[in-house]
C-alpha positions in Angstrom: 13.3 2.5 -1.1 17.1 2.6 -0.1 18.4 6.1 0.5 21.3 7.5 -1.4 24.9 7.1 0.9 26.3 10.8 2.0 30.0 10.4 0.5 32.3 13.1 1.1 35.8 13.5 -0.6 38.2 15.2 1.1 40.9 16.5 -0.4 44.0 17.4 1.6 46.1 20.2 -0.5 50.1 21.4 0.9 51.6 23.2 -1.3 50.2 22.0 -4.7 49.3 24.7 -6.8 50.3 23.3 -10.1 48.4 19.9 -9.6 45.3 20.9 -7.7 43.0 21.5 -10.6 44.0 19.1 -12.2 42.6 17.1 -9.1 39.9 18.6 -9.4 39.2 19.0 -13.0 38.7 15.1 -12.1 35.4 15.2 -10.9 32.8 14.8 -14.2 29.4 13.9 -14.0 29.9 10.7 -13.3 31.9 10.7 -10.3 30.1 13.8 -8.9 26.6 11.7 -8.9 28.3 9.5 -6.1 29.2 12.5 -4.0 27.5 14.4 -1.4 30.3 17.2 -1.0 34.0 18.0 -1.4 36.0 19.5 1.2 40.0 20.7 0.0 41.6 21.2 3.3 44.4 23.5 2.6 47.6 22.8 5.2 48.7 26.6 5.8 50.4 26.0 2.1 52.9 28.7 1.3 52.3 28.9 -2.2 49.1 29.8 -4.2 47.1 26.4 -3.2 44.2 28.3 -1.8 44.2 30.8 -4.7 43.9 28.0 -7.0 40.9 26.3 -5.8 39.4 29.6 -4.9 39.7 30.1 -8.6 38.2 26.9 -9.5 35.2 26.9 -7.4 34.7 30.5 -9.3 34.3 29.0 -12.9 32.4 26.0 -11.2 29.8 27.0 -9.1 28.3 24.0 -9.8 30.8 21.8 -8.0 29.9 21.6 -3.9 33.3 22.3 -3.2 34.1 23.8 0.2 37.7 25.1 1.1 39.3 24.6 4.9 41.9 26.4 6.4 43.8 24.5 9.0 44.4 26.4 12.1 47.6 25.7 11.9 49.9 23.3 9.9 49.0 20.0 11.4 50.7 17.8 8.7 48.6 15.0 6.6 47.3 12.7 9.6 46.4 15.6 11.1 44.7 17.4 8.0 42.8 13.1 8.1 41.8 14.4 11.7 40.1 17.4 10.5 38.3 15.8 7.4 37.4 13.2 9.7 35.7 15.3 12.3 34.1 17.1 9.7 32.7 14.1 8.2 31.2 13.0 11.2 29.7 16.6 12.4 28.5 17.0 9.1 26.3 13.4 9.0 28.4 11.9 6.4 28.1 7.2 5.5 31.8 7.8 3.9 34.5 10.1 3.5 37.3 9.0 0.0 40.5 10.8 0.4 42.2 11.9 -2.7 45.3 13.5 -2.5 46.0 16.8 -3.7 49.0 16.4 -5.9 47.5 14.5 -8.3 49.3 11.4 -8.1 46.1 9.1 -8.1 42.9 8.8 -10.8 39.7 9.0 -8.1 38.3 7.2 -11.2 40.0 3.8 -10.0 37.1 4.2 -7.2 34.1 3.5 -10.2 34.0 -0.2 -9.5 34.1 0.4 -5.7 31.5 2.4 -6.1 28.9 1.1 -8.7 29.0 -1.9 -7.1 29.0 -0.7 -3.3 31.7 -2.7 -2.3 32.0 0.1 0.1 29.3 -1.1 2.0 31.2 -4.9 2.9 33.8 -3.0 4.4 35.1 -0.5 6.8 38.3 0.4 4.6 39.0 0.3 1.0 42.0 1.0 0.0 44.0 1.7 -3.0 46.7 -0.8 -3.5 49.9 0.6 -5.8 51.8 -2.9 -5.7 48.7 -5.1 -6.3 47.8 -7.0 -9.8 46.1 -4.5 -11.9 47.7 -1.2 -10.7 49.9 0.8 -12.7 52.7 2.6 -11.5 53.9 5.8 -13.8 57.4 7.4 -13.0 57.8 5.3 -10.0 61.6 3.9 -9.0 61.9 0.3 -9.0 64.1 0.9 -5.5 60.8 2.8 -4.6 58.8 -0.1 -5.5 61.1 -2.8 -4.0 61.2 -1.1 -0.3 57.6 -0.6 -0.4 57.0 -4.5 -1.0 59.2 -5.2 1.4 57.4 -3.3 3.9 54.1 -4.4 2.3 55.6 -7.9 3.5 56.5 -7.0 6.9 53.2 -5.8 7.8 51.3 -8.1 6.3 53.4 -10.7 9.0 52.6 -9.0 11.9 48.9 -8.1 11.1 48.8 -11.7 9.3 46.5 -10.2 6.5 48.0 -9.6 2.9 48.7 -5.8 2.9 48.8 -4.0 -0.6 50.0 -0.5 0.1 50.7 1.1 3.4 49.1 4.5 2.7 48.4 5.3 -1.1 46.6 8.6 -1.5 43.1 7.6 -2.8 41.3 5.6 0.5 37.5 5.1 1.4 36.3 5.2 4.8 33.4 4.5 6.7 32.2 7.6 9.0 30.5 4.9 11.4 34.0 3.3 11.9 35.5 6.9 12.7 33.5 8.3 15.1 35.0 6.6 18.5 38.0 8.8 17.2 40.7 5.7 18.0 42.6 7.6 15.5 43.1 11.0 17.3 46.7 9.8 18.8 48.5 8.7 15.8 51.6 11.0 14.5 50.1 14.1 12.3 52.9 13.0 10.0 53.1 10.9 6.7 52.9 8.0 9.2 49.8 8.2 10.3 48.1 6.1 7.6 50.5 3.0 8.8 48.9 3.3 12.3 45.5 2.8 10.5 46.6 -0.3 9.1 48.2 -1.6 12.4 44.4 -0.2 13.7 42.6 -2.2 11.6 44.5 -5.5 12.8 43.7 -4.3 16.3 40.3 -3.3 16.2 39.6 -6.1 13.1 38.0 -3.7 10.5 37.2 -5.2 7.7 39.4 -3.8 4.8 40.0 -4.4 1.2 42.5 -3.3 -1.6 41.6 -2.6 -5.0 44.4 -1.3 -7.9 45.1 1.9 -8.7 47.1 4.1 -11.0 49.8 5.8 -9.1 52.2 8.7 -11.2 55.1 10.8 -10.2 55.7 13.9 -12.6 56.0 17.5 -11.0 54.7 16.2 -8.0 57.4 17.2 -4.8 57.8 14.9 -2.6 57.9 15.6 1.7 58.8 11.4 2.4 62.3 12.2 4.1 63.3 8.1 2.8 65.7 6.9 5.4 64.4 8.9 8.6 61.2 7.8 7.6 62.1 3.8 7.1 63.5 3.7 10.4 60.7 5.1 12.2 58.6 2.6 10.3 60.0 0.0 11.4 60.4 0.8 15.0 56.3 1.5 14.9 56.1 -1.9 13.5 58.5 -3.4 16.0 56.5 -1.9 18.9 53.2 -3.3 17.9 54.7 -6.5 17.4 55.8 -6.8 20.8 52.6 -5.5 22.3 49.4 -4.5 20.1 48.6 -2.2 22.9 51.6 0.2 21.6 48.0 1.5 19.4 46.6 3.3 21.5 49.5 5.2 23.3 50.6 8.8 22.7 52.3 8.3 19.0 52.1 12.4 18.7 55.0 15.2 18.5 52.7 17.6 19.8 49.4 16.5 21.3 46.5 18.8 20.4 43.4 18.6 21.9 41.6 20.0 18.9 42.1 20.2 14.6 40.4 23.5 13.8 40.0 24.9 10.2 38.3 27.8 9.0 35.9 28.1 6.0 37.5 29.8 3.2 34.9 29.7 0.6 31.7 27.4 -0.1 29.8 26.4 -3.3 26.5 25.8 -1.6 
C-alpha cells in the first residue's frame, strides 16, 4: 500500500494585504486533501500582510497553516530559499508555490495532481503563454516581451520554454536538497536561473496552463532594468553553462532565517 506524498505549499506574501485571503480562501476541501501543510512566508511586509493571515488562521483553525517571518527582507528567491529549506528539514516529497497576490488559481494544479504527473518530473510549472492558459488584465506588450524571452531561452536551453517564472510552480524536495540553488539573485530573477538550472543539471520539467490575472495586484518588475539584466544572465550561460553555479547574489548570506509567527497545528 503506497503512502500518501507530504506536499507543502508555500506561500510567499510582500506586501499583499488586500489579496492574501483571497489566496487563501482558495484552499477547499479538495485541494486541502492533497496537502500536508501550508507555510505563508511573510517578506518583512510593511503593511498589514501578517495581520491578515493571522486573522485567517483565527476563523480557520482547521487549515495547517503556519506563518514565517523572514529575518530580514531577502526578496522572492530568497523567501524560495527559506521555503525550500523548510521543506526539506521538515521531510517534505513536494513543495507548490503560490504567490501571494493572487494572480494564479492553485486550482489549475487538480490535473497535476490527481493524476500524479508530479511524480514524472522534477519541475512542473505553470505556463502563462501556453495553449490553454488564460491571461486576464494582462498587456499584449506584456505578453509579446515575455514570448520573446520565452523564445530566447528556449534556444539556449534547446527545450520549449512556456513561462520564465509564473507564480504557481511544483517542486520536488528530493531535487532541492543539494541546495544548487542557494547562489542565485534573491531577486525576481531567481526563478530564470532555475530554468537555466534545469538545462544544466537536466531536470526533468513540464508546463501545464494556467490562469494568470492582474487587477489590484502592484507590481515590484522594474521592466527595463529588469530586461537587461535578463538578457545579460542569458548571454552569460550561453557563453559558458558554468556561469550557474557562480556567485549571482547582491549580498551573499550564509543563512535564510524566519521566525514562527503563529501555527495551526
Amino acid at each position: 500500500m503506497s503512502t500518501k506524498d507530504r506536499i507543502l505549499l508555500f506561500i510567499p506574501g510582500y506586501n499583499c494585504e488586500k489579496q492574501i485571503t483571497r489566496v487563501l480562501g482558495q484552499l477547499d476541501e479538495g485541494i486541502l486533501s492533497f496537502l500536508t501543510g501550508i507555510i505563508v512566508v511573510n517578506n518583512r511586509s510593511t503593511d498589514g500582510t501578517e495581520e491578515a493571515v493571522t486573522g485567517y488562521m483565527k476563523e480557520h483553525p482547521e487549515v495547517p497553516v503556519t506563518l514565517l517571518r523572514n529575518r530580514d527582507n531577502y526578496g522572492l528567491g530568497g523567501s524560495h530559499k527559506t521555503a525550500f529549506q523548510y521543506a526539506v528539514d521538515h521531510n517534505y516529497d513536494y513543495v507548490i508555490v503560490l504567490h501571494g497576490d493572487d494572480q494564479g488559481d492553485i486550482h489549475d494544479m487538480n490535473r497535476v495532481l490527481k493524476k500524479k504527473l508530479y511524480k514524472k518530473y522534477d519541475c512542473c510549472l505553470g505556463g502563462r503563454f501556453m495553449r490553454g492558459s488564460r491571461l486576464k488584465g494582462y498587456s499584449l506588450f506584456r505578453t509579446f516581451g515575455n514570448i520573446v524571452y520565452n523564445f530566447l531561452f528556449s534556444a539556449v536551453v534547446r527545450n520549449r520554454i512556456f513561462d520564465l517564472g509564473s507564480g504557481l510552480n511544483m517542486y520536488s524536495v528530493e531535487m532541492l536538497k543539494d541546495h544548487f540553488y542557494e547562489k542565485f539573485p534573491d531577486k525576481l530573477t531567481f526563478n530564470y536561473c532555475m530554468i537555466l538550472a534545469s538545462h544544466y543539471y537536466r531536470h526533468r520539467i513540464m508546463f501545464f496552463p494556467i490562469t494568470w490575472r492582474e487587477e489590484d495586484q502592484v507590481s515590484n518588475v522594474k521592466m527595463a532594468s529588469q530586461a537587461v539584466s535578463v538578457l545579460k544572465m542569458l548571454a552569460s550561460y550561453w557563453k559558458n553553462h558554468e556561469f550557474i553555479k557562480t556567485e549571482l547574489r547582491e549580498i551573499p548570506r550564509d543563512a535564510y532565517l524566519a521566525d514562527v509567527i503563529q501555527e495551526n497545528k
